[in-house]
N, C-alpha and C positions, 0 to 999 in steps of 0.2 A: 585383412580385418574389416569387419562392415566398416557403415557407418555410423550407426548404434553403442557399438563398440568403442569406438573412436570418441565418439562423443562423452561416453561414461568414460573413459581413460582421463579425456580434456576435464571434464568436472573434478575427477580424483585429484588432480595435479593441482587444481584452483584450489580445493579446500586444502590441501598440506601447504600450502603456500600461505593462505590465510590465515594458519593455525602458527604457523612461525613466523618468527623475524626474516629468517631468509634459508635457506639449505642448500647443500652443495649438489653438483649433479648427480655422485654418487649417492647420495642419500636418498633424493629426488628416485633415480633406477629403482633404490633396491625398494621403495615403496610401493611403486607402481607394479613392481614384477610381483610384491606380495600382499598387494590388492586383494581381498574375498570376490569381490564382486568383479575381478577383471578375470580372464585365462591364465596369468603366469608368464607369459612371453616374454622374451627380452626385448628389455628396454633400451633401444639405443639411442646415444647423442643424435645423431642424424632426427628421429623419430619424435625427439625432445625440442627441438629447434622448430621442426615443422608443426608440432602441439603449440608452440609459442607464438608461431607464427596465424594459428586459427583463431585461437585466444583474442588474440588483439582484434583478430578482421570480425568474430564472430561477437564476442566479450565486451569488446570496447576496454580489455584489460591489458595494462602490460606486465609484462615480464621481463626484468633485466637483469645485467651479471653485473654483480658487484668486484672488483678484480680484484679490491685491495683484500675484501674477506672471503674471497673465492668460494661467494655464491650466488642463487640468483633467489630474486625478491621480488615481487608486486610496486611498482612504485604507481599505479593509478589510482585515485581519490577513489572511496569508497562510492557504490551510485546505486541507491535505492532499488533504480528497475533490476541495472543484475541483479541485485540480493535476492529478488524477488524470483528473478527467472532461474536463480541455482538451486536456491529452495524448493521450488517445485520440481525442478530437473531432480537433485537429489532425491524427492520422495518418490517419484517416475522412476527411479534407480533402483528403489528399495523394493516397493511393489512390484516390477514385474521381476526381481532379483525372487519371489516368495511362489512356490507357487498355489499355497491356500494360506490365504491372510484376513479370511473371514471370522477364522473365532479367535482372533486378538488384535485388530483396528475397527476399531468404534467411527463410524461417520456418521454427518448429524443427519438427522431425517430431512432438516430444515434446507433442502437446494436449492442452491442460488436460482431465479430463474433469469430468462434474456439472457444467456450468456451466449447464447449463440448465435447475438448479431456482433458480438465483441471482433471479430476477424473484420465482418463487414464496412460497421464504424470507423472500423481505426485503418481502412484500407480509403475511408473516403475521404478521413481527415489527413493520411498522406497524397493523396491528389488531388485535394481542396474540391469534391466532387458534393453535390446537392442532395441531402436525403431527406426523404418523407418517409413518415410515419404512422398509424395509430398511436392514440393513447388513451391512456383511458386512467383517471388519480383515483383512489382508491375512496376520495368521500363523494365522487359524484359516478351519476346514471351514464351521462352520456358520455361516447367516444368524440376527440376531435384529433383531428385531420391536419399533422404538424407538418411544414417545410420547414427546413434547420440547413444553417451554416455550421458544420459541426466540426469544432475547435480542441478539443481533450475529451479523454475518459478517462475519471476518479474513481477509486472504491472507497466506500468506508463502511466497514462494520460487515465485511464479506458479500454487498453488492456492488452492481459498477452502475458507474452514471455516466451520461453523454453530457459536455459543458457546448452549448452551442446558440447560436443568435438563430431566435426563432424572429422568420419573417415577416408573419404576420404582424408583428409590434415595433419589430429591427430591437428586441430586448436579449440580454444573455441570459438565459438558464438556464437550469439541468434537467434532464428528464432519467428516470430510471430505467433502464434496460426491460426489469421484470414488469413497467407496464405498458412497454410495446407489443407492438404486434403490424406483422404484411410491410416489414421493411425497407423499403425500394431506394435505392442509388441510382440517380439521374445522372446524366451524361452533363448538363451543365456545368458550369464550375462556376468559382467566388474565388476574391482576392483576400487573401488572410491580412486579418488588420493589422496593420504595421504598428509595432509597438506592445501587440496584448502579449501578455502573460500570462496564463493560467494560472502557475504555481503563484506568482504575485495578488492575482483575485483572490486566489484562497488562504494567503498567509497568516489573515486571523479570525478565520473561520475555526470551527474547532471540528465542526465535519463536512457535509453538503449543501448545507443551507446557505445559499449566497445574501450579503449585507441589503440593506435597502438604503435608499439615497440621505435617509433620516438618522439611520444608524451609524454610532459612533465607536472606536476599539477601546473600551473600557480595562483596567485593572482590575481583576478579580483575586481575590485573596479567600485561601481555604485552608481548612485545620484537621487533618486526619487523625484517626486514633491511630496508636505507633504498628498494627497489625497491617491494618488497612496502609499505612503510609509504605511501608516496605513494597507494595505493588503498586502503589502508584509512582513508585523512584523508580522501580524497575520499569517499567509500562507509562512513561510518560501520558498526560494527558494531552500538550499540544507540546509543540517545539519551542513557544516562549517560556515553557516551566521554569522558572525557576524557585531554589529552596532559600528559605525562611529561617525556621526552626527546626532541626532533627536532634531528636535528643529523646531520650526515653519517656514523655509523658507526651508530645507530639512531634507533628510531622507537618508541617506548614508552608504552603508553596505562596506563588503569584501569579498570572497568567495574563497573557496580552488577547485579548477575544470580542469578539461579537458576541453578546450575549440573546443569542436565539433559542428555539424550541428544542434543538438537539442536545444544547450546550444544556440546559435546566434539566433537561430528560437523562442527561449522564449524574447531575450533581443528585436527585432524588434516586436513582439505581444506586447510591451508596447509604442511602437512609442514615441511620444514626451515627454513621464511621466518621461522618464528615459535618462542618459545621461552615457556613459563609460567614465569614468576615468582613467583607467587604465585595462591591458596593452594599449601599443599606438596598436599592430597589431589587437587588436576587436576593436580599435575607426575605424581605417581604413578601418576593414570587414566589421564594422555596416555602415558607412559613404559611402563606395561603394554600397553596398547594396538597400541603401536608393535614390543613387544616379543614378543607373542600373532601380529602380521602377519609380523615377522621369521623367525618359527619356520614359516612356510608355504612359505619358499621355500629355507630349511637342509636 
């Protein structure tokens, strides 16, 4: 069997795994053997053990037998990257499973761009290796000429970002993928700072925008109408959500945040569904705002 192969079999097994509490082996077989998208082969223990065994080296997942209810289960903590990396596997499953799927998937015109230093980046920040750049921000004329110690790459909102100490300041930013350009990975290297954490820099951020030394994590409190509220329960806005009020005339959360340009620019994309409650300076920001667009069309 290829690789290919092998690999969509490994996915098939990981999602019936995650879909139940646990299944037996023989259950386990007869799904895999009656897979759409695999050949039919028999599926044997021996074949099942060595899938377990790739899982974990490849997956970072385990897979164990439970003896007393004679099955096996998933017992590793849920982890963001794989969700991420099965999801796209699974759609890489589907797709080349099709072979014309042009007149029934819709893709957005809108392509991410830079993504195709994503391998590069992330090949410098596992051997802490020194890269330059172009760049170029989208309200000024001129290109400038970045060295970076480059630390993480975030997506939010379907681009990615490099988090990295640019040199020229010794400051941490982001720079965006899509407005690089002429890439280069120098052979020097850097000692990764002992103690950062990325995911901790950005725990109340609410997207890219990193904090300033002035800014402080504020309580933000909002009131959806109960339409609107239903997608925001579903679809989280940050990981400190939490709820208030749910009940049929609203929907009322709280939020731990940075209150930046992105965080204001998500509360106005929901215009009338939503209303600040607190602090009073975002009633004021959103209220000027709204009231700045009003005078465009008086």
């Amino acid at each position: 069997m290829s690789t290919l192969a092998s690999l969509f079999r490994q996915n098939a097994l990981i999602q019936k795994m995650q879909q139940s509490k646990g299944s037996t082996l023989v259950e386990l077989q007869a799904y895999i053997q009656n897979h759409p998208q695999l050949d039919g082969s028999e599926y044997s223990e021996r074949t099942f053990f060595r899938d377990v065994k790739k899982i974990r080296t490849a997956h970072k997942i385990d897979i164990d037998y439970d003896r007393k209810n004679n099955i096996h289960c998933i017992t590793t903590p849920t982890d963001e990257l794989n969700i991420k990396a099965l999801e796209s596997f699974e759609m890489l499953n589907a797709l080349l499973g099709e072979e014309n799927f042009s007149e029934y998937i819709l893709f957005s015109n809108r392509r991410p761009q830079g993504i195709q230093y994503f391998q590069q980046l992330l090949e410098a920040i596992k051997t802490h290796k020194i890269v330059k750049f172009d760049y170029r921000e989208f309200y000024e004329d001129k290109v400038d000429n970045c060295t970076v110690e480059p630390y993480a790459l975030k997506e939010f909102k379907g681009r990615w970002y490099l988090l990295a100490k640019n040199l020229s300041d010794d400051k941490i930013a982001r720079f965006g993928l899509h407005k690089m350009s002429t890439v280069d990975t120098k052979p020097k290297t850097f000692k990764y700072p002992t103690g950062f954490d990325p995911k901790q820099l950005f725990r109340n951020c609410f997207g890219i925008m990193l904090p300033d030394e002035k800014d402080e994590v504020e309580q933000v409190i909002l009131s959806f109408d109960t339409q609107q509220g239903k997608y925001v329960k579903d679809y989280p806005l940050h990981e400190s959500q939490k709820e208030i009020i749910d009940n049929d005339e609203e929907y009322r959360i709280a939020l731990n945040v940075y209150i930046k340009f992105d965080f204001i620019m998500e509360i106005l994309s929901y215009g009338e569904d939503v209303e600040v409650i607190a602090p009073e300076s975002l009633k004021t920001e959103v209220q000027k705002r709204y009231s700045n667009a009003k005078q465009l069309y008086d």
